[in-house]
HTML snippet that shows the backbone in 3Dmol.js (N, CA, C, O; Angstrom):
<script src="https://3Dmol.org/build/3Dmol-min.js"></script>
<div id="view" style="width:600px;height:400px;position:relative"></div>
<script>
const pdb = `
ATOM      1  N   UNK A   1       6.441   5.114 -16.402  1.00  0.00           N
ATOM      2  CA  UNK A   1       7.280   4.241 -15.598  1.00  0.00           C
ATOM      3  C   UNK A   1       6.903   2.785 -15.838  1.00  0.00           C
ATOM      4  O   UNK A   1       5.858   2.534 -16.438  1.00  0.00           O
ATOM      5  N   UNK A   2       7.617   1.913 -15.446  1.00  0.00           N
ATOM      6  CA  UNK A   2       7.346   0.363 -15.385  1.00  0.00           C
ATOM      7  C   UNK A   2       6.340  -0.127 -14.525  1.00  0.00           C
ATOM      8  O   UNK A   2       6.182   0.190 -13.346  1.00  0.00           O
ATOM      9  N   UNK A   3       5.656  -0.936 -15.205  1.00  0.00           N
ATOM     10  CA  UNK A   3       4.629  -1.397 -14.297  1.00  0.00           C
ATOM     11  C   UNK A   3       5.289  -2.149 -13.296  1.00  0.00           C
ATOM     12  O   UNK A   3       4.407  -2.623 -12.580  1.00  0.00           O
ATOM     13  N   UNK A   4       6.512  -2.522 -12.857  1.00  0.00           N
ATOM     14  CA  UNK A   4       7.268  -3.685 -12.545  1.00  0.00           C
ATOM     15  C   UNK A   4       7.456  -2.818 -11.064  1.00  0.00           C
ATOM     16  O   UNK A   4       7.400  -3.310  -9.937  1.00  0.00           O
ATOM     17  N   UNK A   5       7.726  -1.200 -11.464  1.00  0.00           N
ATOM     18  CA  UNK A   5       8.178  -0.775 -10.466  1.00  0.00           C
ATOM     19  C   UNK A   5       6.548  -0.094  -9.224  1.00  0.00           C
ATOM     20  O   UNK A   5       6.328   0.273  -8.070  1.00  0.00           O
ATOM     21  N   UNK A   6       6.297  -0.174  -9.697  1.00  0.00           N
ATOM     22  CA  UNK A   6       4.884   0.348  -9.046  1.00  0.00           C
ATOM     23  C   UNK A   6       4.358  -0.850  -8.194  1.00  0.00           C
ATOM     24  O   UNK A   6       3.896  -0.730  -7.059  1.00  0.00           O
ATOM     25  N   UNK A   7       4.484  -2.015  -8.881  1.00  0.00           N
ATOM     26  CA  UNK A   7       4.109  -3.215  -8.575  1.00  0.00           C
ATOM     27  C   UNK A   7       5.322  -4.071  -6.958  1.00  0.00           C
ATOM     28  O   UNK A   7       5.173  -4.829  -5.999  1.00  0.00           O
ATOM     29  N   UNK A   8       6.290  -3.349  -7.555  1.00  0.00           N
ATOM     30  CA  UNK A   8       7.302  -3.688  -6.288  1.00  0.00           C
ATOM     31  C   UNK A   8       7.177  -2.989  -5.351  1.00  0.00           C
ATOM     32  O   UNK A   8       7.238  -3.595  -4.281  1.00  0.00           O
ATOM     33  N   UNK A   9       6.952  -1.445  -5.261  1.00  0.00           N
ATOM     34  CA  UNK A   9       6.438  -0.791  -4.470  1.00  0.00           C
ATOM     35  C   UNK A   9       5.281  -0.818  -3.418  1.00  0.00           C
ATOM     36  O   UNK A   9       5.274  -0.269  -2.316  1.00  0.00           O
ATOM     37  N   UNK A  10       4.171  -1.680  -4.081  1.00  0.00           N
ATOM     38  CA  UNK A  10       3.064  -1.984  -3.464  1.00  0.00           C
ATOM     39  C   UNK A  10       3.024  -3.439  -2.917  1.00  0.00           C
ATOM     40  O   UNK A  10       1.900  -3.837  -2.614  1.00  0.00           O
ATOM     41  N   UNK A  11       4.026  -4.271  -2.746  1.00  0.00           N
ATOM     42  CA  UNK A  11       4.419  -5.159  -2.478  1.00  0.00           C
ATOM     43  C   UNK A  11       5.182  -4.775  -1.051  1.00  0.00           C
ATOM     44  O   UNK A  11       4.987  -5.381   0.002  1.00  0.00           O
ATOM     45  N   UNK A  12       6.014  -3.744  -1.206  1.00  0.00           N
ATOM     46  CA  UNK A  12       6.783  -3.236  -0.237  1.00  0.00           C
ATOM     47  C   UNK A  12       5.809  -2.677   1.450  1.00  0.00           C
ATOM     48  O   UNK A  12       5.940  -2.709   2.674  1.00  0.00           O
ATOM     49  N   UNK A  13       5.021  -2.292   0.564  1.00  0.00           N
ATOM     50  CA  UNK A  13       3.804  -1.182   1.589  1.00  0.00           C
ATOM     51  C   UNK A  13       3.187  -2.437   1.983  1.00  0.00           C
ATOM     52  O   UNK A  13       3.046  -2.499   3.204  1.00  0.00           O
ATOM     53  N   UNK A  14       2.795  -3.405   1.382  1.00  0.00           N
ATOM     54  CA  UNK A  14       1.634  -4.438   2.163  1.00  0.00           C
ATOM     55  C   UNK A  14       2.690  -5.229   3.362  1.00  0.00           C
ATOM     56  O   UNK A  14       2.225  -5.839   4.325  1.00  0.00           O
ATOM     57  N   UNK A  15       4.099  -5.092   3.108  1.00  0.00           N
ATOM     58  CA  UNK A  15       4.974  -6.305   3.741  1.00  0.00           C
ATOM     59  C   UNK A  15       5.430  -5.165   5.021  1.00  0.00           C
ATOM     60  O   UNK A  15       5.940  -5.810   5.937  1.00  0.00           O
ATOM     61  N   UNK A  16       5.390  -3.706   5.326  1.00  0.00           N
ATOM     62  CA  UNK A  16       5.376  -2.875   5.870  1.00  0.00           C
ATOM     63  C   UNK A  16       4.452  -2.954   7.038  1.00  0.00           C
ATOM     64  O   UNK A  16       4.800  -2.874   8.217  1.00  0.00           O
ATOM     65  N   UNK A  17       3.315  -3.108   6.618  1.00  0.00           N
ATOM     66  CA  UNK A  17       2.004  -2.927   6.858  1.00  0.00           C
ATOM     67  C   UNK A  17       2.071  -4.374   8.061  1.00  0.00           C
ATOM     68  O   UNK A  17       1.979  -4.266   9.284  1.00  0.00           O
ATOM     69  N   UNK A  18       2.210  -5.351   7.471  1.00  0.00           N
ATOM     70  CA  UNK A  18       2.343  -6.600   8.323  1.00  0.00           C
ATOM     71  C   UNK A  18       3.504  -6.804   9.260  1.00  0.00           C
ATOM     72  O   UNK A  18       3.376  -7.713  10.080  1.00  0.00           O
ATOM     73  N   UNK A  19       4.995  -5.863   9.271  1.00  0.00           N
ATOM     74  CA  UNK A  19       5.489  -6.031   9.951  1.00  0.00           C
ATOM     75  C   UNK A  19       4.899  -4.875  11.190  1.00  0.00           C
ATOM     76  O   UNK A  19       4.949  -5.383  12.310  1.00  0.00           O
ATOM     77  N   UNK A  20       4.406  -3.559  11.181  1.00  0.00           N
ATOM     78  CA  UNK A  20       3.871  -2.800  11.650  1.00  0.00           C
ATOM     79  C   UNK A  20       2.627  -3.731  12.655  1.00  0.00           C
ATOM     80  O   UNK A  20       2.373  -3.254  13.761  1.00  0.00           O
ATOM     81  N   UNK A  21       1.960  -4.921  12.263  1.00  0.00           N
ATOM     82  CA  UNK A  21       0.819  -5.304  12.402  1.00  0.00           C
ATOM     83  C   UNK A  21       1.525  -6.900  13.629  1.00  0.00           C
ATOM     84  O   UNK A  21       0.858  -7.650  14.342  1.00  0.00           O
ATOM     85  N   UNK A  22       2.910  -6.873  13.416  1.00  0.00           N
ATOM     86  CA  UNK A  22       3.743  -8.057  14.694  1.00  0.00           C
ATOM     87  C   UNK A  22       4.094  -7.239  15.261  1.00  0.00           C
ATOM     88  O   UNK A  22       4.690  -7.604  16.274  1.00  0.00           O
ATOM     89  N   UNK A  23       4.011  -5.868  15.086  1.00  0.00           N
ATOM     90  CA  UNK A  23       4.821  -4.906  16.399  1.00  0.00           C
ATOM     91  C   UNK A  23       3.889  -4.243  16.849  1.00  0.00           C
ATOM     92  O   UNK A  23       4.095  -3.068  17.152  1.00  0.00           O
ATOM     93  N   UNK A  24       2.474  -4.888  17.028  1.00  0.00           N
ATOM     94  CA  UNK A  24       1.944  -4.056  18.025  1.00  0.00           C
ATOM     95  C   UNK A  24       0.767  -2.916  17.359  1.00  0.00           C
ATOM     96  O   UNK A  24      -0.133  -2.354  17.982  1.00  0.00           O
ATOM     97  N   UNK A  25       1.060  -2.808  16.095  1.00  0.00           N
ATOM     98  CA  UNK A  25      -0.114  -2.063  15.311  1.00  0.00           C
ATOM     99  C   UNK A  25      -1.422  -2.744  14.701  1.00  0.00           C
ATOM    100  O   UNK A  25      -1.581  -2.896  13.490  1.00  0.00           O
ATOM    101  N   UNK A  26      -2.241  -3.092  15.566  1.00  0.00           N
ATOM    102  CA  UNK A  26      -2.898  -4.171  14.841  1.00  0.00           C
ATOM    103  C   UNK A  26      -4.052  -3.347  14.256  1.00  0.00           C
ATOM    104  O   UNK A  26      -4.790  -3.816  13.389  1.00  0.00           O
ATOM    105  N   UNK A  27      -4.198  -2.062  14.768  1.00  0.00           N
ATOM    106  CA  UNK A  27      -5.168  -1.283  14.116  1.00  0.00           C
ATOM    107  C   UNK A  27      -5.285  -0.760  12.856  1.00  0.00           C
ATOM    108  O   UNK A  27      -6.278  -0.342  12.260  1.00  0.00           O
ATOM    109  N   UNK A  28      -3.768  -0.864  12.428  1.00  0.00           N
ATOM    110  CA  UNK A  28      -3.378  -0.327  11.289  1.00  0.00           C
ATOM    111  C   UNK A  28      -3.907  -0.552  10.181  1.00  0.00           C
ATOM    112  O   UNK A  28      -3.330  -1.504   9.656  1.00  0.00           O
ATOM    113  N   UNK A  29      -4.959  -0.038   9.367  1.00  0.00           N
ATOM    114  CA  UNK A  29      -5.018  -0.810   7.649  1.00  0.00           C
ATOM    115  C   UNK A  29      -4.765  -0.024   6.606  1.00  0.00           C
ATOM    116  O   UNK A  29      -4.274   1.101   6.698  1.00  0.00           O
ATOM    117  N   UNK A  30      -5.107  -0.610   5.518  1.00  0.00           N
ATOM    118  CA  UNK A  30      -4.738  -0.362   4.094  1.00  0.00           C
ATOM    119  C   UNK A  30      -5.532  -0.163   3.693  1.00  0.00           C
ATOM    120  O   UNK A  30      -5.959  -1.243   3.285  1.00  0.00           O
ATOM    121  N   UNK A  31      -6.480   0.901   3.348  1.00  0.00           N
ATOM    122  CA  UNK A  31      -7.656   1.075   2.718  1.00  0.00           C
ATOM    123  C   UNK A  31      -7.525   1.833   1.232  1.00  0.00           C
ATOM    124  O   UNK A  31      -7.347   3.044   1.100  1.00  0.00           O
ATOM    125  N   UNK A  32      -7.651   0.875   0.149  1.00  0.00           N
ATOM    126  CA  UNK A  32      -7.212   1.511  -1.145  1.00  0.00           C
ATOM    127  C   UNK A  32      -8.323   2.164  -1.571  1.00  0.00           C
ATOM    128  O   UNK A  32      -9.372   1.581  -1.298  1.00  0.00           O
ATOM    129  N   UNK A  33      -8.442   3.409  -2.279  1.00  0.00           N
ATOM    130  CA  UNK A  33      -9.360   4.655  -3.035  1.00  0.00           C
ATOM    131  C   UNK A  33      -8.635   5.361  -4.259  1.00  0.00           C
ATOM    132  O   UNK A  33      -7.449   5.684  -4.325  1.00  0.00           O
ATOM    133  N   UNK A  34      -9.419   5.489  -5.009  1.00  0.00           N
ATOM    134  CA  UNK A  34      -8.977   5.884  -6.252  1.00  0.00           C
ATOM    135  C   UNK A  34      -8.650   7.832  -5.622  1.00  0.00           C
ATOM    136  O   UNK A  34      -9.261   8.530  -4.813  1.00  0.00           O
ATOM    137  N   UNK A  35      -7.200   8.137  -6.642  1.00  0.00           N
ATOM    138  CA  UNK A  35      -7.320   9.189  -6.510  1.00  0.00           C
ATOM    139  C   UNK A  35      -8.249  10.397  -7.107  1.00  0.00           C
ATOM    140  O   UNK A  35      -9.103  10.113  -7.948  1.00  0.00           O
ATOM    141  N   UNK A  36      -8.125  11.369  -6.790  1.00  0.00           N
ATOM    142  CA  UNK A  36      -9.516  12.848  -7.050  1.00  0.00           C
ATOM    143  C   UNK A  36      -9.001  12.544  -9.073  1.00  0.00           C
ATOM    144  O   UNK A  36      -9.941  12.244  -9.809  1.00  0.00           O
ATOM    145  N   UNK A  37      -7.992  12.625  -9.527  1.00  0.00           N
ATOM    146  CA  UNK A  37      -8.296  12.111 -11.124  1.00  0.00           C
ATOM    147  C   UNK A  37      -8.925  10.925 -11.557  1.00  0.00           C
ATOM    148  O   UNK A  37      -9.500  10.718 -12.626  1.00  0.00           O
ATOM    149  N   UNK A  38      -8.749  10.183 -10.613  1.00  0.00           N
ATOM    150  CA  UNK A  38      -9.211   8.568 -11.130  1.00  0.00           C
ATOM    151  C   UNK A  38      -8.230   7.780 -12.064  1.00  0.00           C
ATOM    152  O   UNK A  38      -8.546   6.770 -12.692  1.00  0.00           O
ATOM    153  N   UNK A  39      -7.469   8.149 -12.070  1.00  0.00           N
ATOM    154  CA  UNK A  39      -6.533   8.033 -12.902  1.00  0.00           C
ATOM    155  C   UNK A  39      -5.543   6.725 -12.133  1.00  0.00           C
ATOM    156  O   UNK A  39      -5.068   5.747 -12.711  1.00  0.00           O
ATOM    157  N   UNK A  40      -5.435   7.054 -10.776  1.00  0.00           N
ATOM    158  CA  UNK A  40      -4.684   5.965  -9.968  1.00  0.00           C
ATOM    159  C   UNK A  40      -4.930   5.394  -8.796  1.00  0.00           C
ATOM    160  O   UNK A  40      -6.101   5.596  -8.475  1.00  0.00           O
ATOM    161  N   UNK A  41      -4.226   4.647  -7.862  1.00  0.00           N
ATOM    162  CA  UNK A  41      -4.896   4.204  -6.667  1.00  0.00           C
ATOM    163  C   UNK A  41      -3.754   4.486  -5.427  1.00  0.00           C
ATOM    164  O   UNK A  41      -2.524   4.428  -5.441  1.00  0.00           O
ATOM    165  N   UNK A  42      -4.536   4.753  -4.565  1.00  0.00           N
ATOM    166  CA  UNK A  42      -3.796   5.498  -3.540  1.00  0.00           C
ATOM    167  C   UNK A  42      -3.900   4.600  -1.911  1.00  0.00           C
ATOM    168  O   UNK A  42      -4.812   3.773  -1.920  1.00  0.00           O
ATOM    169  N   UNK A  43      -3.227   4.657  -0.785  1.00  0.00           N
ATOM    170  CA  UNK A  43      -3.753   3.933   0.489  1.00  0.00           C
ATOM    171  C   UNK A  43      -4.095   4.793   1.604  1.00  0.00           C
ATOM    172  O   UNK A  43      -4.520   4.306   2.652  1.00  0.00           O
TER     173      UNK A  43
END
`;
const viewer = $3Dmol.createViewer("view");
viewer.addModel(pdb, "pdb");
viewer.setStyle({}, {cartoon: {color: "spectrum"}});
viewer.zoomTo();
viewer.render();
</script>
């Protein structure tokens, strides 16, 4: 796949994350870890 699209995707989740974080979720985080292949990164 495109790096373009992976990259928009994870753009999407952080801007998620912050609207989640004005409504009241302030506990909420993003804690990135490689997946069990290592191969990619997961939240």
């Amino acid at each position: 796949m495109n790096s373009n699209f992976y990259r928009t995707n994870r753009q999407k989740l952080l801007f998620m994350v912050k609207e989640l974080h004005a409504r009241g979720f302030e506990k909420l985080r993003v804690i990135p870890s490689l997946s069990p292949s290592g191969l990619g990164w997961r939240c």
